[in-house]
Each structure stands twice: as C-alpha cells, then as structure tokens.
C-alpha positions as CSV (number, residue, x, y, z in Angstrom):
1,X,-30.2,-20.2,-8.2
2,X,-27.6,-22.8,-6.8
3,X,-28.4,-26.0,-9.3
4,X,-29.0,-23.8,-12.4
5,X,-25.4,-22.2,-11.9
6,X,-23.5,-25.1,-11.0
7,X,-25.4,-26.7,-14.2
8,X,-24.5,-24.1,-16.3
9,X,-20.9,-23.2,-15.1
10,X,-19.8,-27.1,-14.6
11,X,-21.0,-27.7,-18.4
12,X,-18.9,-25.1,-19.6
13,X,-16.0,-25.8,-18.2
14,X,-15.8,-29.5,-19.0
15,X,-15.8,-27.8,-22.5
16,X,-13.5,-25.2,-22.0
17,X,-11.2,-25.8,-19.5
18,X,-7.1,-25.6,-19.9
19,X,-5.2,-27.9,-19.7
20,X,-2.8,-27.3,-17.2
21,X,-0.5,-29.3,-15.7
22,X,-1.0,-28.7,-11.8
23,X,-4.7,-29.6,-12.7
24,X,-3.6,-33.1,-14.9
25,X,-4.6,-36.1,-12.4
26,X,-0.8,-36.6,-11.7
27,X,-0.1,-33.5,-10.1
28,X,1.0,-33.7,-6.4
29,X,-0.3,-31.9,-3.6
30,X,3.4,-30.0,-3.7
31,X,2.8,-29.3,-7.2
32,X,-0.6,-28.0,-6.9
33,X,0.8,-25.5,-3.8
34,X,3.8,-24.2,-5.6
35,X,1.6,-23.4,-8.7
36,X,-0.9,-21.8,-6.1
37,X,1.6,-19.3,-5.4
38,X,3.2,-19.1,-8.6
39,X,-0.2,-17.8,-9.9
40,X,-1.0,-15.1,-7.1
41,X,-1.5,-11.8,-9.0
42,X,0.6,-13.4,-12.4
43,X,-0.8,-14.7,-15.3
44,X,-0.6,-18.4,-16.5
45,X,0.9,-17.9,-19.4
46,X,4.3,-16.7,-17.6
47,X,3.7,-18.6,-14.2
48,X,3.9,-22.5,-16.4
49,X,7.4,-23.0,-17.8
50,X,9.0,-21.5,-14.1
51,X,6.2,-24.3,-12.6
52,X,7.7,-27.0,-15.0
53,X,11.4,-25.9,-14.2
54,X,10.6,-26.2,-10.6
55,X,8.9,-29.2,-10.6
56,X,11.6,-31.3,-12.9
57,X,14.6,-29.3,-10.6
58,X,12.5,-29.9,-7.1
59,X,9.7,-32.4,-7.3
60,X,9.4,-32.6,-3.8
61,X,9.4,-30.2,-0.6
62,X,12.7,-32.2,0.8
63,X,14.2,-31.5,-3.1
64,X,13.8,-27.5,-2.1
65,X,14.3,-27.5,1.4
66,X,18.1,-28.9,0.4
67,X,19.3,-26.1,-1.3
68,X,19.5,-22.5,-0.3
69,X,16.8,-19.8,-0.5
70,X,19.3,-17.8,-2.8
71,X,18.3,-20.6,-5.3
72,X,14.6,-20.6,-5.1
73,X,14.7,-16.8,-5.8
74,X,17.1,-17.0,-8.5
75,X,15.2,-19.9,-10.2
76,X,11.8,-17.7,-9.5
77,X,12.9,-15.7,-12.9
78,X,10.8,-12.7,-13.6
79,X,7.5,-14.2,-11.9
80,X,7.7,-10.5,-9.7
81,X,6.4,-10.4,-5.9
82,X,9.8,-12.7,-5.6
83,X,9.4,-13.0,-1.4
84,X,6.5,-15.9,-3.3
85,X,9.7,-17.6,-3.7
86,X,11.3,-17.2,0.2
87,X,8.2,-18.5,1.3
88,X,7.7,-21.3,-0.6
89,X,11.5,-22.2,0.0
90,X,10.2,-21.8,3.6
91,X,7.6,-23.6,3.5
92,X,9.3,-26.4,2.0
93,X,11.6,-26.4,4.9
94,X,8.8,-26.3,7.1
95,X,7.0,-29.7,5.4
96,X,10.2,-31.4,5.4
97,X,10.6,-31.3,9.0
98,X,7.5,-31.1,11.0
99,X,5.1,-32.8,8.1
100,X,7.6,-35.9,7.5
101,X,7.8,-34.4,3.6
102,X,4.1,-34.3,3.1
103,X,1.9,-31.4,2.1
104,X,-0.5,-31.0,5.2
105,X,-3.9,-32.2,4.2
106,X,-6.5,-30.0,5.9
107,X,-7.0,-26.2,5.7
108,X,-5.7,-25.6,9.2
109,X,-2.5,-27.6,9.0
110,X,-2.1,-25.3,5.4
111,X,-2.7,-22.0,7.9
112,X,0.0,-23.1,9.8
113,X,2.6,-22.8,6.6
114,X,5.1,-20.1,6.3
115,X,3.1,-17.1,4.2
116,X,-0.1,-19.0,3.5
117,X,-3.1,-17.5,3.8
118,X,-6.7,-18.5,3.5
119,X,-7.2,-18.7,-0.7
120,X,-4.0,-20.3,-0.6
121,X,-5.3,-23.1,2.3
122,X,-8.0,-23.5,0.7
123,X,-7.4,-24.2,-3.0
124,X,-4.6,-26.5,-1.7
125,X,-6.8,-28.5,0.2
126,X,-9.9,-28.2,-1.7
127,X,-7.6,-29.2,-5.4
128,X,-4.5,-31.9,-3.4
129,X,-7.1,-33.5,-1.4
130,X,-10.8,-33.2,-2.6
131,X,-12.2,-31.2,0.9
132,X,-15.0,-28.9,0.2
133,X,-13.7,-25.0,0.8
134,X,-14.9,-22.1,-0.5
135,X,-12.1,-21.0,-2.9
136,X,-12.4,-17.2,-3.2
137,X,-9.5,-15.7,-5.3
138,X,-10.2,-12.6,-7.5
139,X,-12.0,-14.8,-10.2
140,X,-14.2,-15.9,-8.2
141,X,-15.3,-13.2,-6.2
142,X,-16.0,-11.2,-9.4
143,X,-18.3,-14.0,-10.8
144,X,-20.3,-14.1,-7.8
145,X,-20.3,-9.8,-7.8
146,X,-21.8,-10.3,-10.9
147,X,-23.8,-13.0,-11.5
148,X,-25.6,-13.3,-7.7
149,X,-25.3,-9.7,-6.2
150,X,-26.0,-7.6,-9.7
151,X,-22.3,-5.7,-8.8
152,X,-19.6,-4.9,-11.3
153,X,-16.8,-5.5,-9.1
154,X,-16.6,-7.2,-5.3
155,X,-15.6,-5.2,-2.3
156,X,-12.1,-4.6,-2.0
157,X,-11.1,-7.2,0.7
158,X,-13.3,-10.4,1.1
159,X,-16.4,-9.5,3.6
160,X,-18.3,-12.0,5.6
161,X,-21.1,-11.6,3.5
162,X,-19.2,-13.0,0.5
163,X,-17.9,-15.7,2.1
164,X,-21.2,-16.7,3.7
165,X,-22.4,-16.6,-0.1
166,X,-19.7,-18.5,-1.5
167,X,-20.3,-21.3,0.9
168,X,-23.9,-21.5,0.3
169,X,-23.1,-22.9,-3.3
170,X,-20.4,-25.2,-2.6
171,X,-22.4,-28.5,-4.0
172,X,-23.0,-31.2,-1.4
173,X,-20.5,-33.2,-4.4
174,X,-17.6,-32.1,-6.5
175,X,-16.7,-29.2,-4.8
176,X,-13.3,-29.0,-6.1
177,X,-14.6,-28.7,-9.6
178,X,-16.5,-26.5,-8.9
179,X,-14.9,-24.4,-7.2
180,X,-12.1,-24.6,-10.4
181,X,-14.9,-24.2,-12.6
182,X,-15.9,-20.8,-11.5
183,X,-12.8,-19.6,-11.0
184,X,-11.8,-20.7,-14.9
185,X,-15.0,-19.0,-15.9
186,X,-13.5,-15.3,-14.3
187,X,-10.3,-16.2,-15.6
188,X,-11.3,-16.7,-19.2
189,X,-15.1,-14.8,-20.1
190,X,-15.9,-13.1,-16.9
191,X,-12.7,-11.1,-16.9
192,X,-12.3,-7.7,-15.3
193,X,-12.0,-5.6,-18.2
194,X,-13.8,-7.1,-20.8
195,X,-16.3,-9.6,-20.1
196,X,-17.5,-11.3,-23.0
197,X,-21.5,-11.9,-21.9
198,X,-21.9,-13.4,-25.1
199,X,-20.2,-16.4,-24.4
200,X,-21.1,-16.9,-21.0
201,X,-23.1,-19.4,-19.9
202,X,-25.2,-17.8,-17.0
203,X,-25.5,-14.7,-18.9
204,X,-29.6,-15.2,-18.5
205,X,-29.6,-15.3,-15.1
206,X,-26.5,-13.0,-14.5
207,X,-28.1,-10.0,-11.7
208,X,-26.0,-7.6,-13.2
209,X,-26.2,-8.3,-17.1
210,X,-29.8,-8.1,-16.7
211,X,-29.7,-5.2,-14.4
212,X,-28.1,-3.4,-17.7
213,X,-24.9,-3.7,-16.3
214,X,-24.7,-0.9,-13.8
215,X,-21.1,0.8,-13.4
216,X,-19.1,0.2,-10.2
217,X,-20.2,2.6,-7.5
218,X,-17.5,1.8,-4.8
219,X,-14.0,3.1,-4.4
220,X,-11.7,4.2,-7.1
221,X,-9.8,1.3,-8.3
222,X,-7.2,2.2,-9.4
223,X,-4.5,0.3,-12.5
224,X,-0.9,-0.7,-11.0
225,X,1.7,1.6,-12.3
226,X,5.3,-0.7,-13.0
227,X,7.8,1.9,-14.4
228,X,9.8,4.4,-12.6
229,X,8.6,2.4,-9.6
230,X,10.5,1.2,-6.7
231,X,9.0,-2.3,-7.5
232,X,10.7,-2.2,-11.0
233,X,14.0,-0.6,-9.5
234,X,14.0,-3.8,-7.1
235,X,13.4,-6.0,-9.8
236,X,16.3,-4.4,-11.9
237,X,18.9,-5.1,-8.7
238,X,17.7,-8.0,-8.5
239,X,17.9,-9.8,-11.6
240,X,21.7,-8.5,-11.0
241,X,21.9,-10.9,-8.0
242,X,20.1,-13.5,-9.9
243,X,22.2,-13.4,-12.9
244,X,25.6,-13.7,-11.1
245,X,26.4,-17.4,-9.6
246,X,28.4,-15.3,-6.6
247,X,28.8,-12.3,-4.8
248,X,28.2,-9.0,-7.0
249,X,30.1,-5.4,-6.4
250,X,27.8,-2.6,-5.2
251,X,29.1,-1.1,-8.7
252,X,27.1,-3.6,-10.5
253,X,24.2,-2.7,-9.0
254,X,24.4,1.3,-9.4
255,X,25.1,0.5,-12.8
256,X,21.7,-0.6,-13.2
257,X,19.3,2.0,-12.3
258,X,21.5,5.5,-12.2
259,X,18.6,7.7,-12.8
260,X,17.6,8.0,-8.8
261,X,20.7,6.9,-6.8
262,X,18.3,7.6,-3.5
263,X,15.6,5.8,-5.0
264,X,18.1,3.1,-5.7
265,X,19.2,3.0,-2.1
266,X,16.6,2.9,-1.0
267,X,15.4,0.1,-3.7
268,X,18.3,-1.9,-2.2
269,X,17.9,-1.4,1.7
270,X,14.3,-2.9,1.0
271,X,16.0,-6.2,-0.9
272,X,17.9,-6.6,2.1
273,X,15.3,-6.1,5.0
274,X,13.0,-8.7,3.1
275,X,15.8,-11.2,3.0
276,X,16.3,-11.1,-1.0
277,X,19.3,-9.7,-1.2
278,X,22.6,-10.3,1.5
279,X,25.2,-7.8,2.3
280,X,28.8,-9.4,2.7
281,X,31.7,-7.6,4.6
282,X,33.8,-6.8,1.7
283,X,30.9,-4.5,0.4
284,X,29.6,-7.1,-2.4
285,X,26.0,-8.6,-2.4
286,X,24.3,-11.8,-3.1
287,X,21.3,-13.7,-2.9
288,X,20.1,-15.4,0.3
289,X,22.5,-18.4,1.6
C-alpha cells in the first residue's frame, strides 16, 4: 500500500498545500521550532500573526534568550497553554549557550531541549534539516487510523505499533514532504469531526471508508470544556499581568474573576508554581523577570 499512498497523498498536497511561512524555503530551523510549538493543540489561523510578531521581534534564539521570560509570555498573546512560551524562552537560552546559537540538528540533540518532546524533535529535524523521522502528531496518526488500520480514531497515546507502522512508510526519498503531506491531509480533509471522503485522495483504498466506516469502539473521548474552568480563570489573571508593563495590585486581579474567589486562588497559586506569574514583597504581581 506504501507507493500508492505516498502517490496519491504527495499529489494532493502539491495541489493543496498552504502556504505558510515556517514552510516557505527561507524559514530557519528557529523559525520552524517556534512554529512547532506555537501550533501544539492551536489552530493555524491564530498561531501565524504571534509567529510573524515573534519572528520580526526575535529572529534568532540569542534575540530571545536576551530578554526576560516575562516577555516571551506577554508577547505569547492568547495562544493558551502559555508555559509553550517559558519553554521556548528556555530553550532559547539553552541554544544560545551550549549550541553556539544554532538549532541542534539531529533528533537527540532536539530531546535534549528544555520541554521538547518526541513530535516536537522530530518535525524539527525532519522539516530544518531534511532527516527522515516519523512525524506523528494528531494529524497523522488519524490518517494512518484510518486509511491503514480501518479505525476511526488512534489509540489515545502513541503505541509501538503505530510507530512501527509510521516508519514503515517513510519513503527511502522526501521524507520531510511526506511526512508534511500527510499531516496537511488530517489537517485539512481527514479532520476529526468531519472528514470529507469525497475529496480525499485515498478514499479507494481507505480500510475504514470501505469498511463502512465503523464507529470508534475505544474509550470515551471526551470535547474540552473552556468556561468556568480553572484554565480560563488562569488565562483571565493572566492577560492582567500581560496587559500591565509593571507590577499589578492583587486588587486587579480579584477584579477579574469574582465569581469563585477560592477558585481564583487557587487559579493564581498555580500561575505562580509554573513560573507565569511572580509574587513581589509589597503584595503586587508580575510576569516572570
């Protein structure tokens, strides 16, 4: 089945793919890791213009590493999952001194990077530096569910079995492509939700279209909730922090989510313990210095 989906999937995307900047052939490897973890669990369409702030205000790893963490996460804007931002400010700090400014090249140099995992390594090194890696973000695991194994959804957390099957189609050539290829193809027709068969191009062969597109039989999967949350409490504080160029009174905060004080204590102790938010001695807060 290999040649037939790489034909079929490559085709489509040299006809359909974005055009996005981190994939343009002028991105730089730091470019094409900030967008990396820009895009975990966000969509494009909100993760682009804080990647093309970023990169005109910190085009380089030495460029972030400069200023203080406080700034990466005020500068993050309303991306959400904002310790993204500590750890890219990390690992900025990290390339700068013990990678003489340059964005390791291999997937094990990657591992060794503040809060990067394996997708992350692997994307980096397989789209900055051509290396052949099995790139298995959501995307991609869902086409292969699909198309090869005749499931609606993978397995919660990668399995062996996926990888090992994900490796067996990276082409002996353009592996980069097409590992961007397939992942554009869940992104865009293979989609969670709503996958449009119609306009995919390995409908034919797809296991599970053909197996009449049998229901998902494995644990409940359940939507994320956002409001009333403690994850939308947090993000209410804060954009407080984020908003003020200084220090900010505890009142300023309160003011913001009064509904659940506790909840809002609690909102706050957690800002602190992750390093987003920094209590001062007169009782004020501010973002990381």
């Amino acid at each position: 089945m290999g040649n037939g989906l790489h034909t079929a999937i490559l085709d489509w995307y040299a006809g359909n793919a974005r055009d996005l900047p981190w994939r343009r052939p002028e991105a730089t490897p730091w470019g094409i890791l900030v967008s990396e973890i820009m895009l975990q669990q966000t969509p494009v369409a909100r993760v682009q213009p804080i990647w093309e702030e970023w990169m005109d205000r910190w085009p380089t790893p030495a460029a972030l590493a400069a200023e203080p963490p406080g700034e990466a996460v005020r500068h993050w804007g309303r991306l959400g999952y904002p310790r993204r931002a500590l750890n890219l400010h990390a690992c900025a700090r990290a390339i700068t001194t013990d990678h003489d400014g340059q964005v390791p090249s291999t997937y094990d140099e990657l591992r060794t990077l503040p809060g990067i995992g394996d997708y992350t390594a692997a994307a980096v090194a397989s789209f900055a530096y051509g290396r052949s890696h099995a790139v298995l973000d959501t995307n991609v695991r869902r086409v292969l569910a699909r198309a090869v194994r005749g499931e609606e959804y993978p397995p919660t957390a990668t399995t062996a079995a996926e990888r090992k099957l994900a490796e067996s189609l990276i082409p002996p050539l353009g592996a980069p492509r097409w590992a961007v290829a397939i992942m554009e193809l869940g992104a865009l027709v293979c989609t969670a939700r709503t996958p449009r068969c119609a306009d995919c191009p390995v409908s034919a062969s797809c296991a599970w279209r053909l197996a009449g597109r049998p229901p998902y039989e494995g644990p409940e999967r359940r939507g994320q909730t956002y409001a009333g949350t403690d994850r939308q409490c947090r993000g209410r504080l804060l954009a407080v922090l984020r908003d003020a160029h200084g220090p900010v009174p505890k009142a300023a905060l309160d003011a913001v989510w009064t509904a659940d004080p506790v909840q809002r204590e609690r909102a706050l102790d957690g800002l602190v313990a992750d390093g987003l938010a920094e209590p001062l001695a007169d009782g004020t807060y501010r973002l990381p210095a």
